[in-house]
C-alpha positions as CSV (number, residue, x, y, z in Angstrom):
1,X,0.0,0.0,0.0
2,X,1.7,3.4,-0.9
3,X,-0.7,5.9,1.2
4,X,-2.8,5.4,4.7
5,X,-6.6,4.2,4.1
6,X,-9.1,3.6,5.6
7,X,-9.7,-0.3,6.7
8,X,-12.6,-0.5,3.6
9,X,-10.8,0.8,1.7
10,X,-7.8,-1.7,1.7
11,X,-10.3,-4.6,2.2
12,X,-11.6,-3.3,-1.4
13,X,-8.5,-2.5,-3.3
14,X,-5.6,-4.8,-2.1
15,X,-4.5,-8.0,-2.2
16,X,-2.6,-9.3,0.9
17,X,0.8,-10.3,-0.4
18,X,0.8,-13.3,1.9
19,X,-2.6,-14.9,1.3
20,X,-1.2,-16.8,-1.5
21,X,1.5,-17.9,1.0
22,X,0.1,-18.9,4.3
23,X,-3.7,-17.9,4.4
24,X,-6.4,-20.5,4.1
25,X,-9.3,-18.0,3.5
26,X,-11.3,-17.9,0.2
27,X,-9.7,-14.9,-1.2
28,X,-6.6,-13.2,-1.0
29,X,-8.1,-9.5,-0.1
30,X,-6.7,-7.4,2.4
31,X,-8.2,-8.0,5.8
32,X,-7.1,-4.2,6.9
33,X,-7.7,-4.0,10.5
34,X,-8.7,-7.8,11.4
35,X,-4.8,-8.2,10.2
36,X,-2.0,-8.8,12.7
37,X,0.1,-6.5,10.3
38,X,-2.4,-3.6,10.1
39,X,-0.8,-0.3,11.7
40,X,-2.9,2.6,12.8
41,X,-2.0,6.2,12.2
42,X,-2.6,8.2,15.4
43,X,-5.0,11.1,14.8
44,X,-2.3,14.2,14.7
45,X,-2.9,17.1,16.6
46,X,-3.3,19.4,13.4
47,X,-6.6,17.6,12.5
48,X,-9.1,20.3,11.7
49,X,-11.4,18.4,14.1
50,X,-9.5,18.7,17.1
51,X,-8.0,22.0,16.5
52,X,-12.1,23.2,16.2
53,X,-13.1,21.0,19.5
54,X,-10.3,23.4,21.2
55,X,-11.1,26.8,19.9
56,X,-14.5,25.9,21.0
57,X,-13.9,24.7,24.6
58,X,-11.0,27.6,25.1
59,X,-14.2,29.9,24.1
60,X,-16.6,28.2,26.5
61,X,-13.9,28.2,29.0
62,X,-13.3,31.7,28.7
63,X,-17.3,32.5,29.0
64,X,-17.5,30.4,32.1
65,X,-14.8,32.5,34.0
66,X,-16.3,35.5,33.0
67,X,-19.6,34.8,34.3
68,X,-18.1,33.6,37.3
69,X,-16.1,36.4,38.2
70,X,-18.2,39.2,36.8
71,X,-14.9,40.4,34.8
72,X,-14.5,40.8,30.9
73,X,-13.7,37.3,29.1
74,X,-9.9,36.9,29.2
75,X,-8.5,36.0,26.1
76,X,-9.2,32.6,25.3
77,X,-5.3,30.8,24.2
78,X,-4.7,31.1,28.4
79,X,-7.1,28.6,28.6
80,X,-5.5,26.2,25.8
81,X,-4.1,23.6,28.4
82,X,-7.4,22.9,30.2
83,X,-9.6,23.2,26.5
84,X,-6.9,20.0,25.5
85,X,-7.4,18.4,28.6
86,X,-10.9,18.4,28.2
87,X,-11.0,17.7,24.8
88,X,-8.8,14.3,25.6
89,X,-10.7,13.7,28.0
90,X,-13.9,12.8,26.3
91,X,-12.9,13.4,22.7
92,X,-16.2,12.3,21.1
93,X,-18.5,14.7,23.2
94,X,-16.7,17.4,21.0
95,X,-16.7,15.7,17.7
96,X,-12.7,14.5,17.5
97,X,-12.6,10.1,16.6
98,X,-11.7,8.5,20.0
99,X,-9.7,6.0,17.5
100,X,-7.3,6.2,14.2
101,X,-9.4,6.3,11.2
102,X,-6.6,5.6,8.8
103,X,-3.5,2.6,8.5
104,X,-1.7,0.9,6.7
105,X,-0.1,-2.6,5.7
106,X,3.1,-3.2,7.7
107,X,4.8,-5.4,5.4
108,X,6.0,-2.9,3.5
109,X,7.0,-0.2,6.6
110,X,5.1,3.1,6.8
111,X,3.9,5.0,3.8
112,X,5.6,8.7,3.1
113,X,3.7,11.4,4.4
114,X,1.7,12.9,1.1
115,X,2.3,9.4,-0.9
């Protein structure tokens, strides 16, 4: 595989280079994630998604402590380290995957970033 995918999407376009070998199943697809050699790309921290989920929760964060105190909001990047806590916390409440969405095969090592 030359890029990461998404486990349907190898199932659907790649043969497993050792189901010919040593597999027994009926067809020599790609078996992705059920695969003992399927790697999962953590989510990076430059997703759109997760980047969003902060901005959002520095914001709240910011208009919670403002409320409380009776003072003008602060601004809202001094609240960056809590907002990621939170956000790790329960990352699915804000809309980030708790899990990798994307892999590879890793018979043939990891892809190049942009392959």
């Amino acid at each position: 595989m030359s890029s990461f995918l998404k486990p349907k999407e190898a199932r659907e376009t790649f043969a497993c280079p050792l189901a010919r070998t040593f597999d027994k199943k009926a067809g020599p697809n790609c078996d992705a994630d059920k695969c003992i050699m399927w790697r999962w790309l953590p989510l990076p921290a430059s997703d759109p998604r997760f980047l969003g989920a902060i901005k959002r929760e520095e914001a709240m964060l910011a208009q919670e402590k403002a409320k409380e105190t009776g003072d003008k909001a602060k601004p809202q990047h001094l609240y960056h380290k809590k907002a990621v806590a939170n956000v790790m916390n329960d990352p699915e409440a804000y809309g980030v995957p708790a899990k990798p969405e994307l892999g590879w095969c890793g018979l043939g090592g990891k892809p190049e970033v942009g392959s």
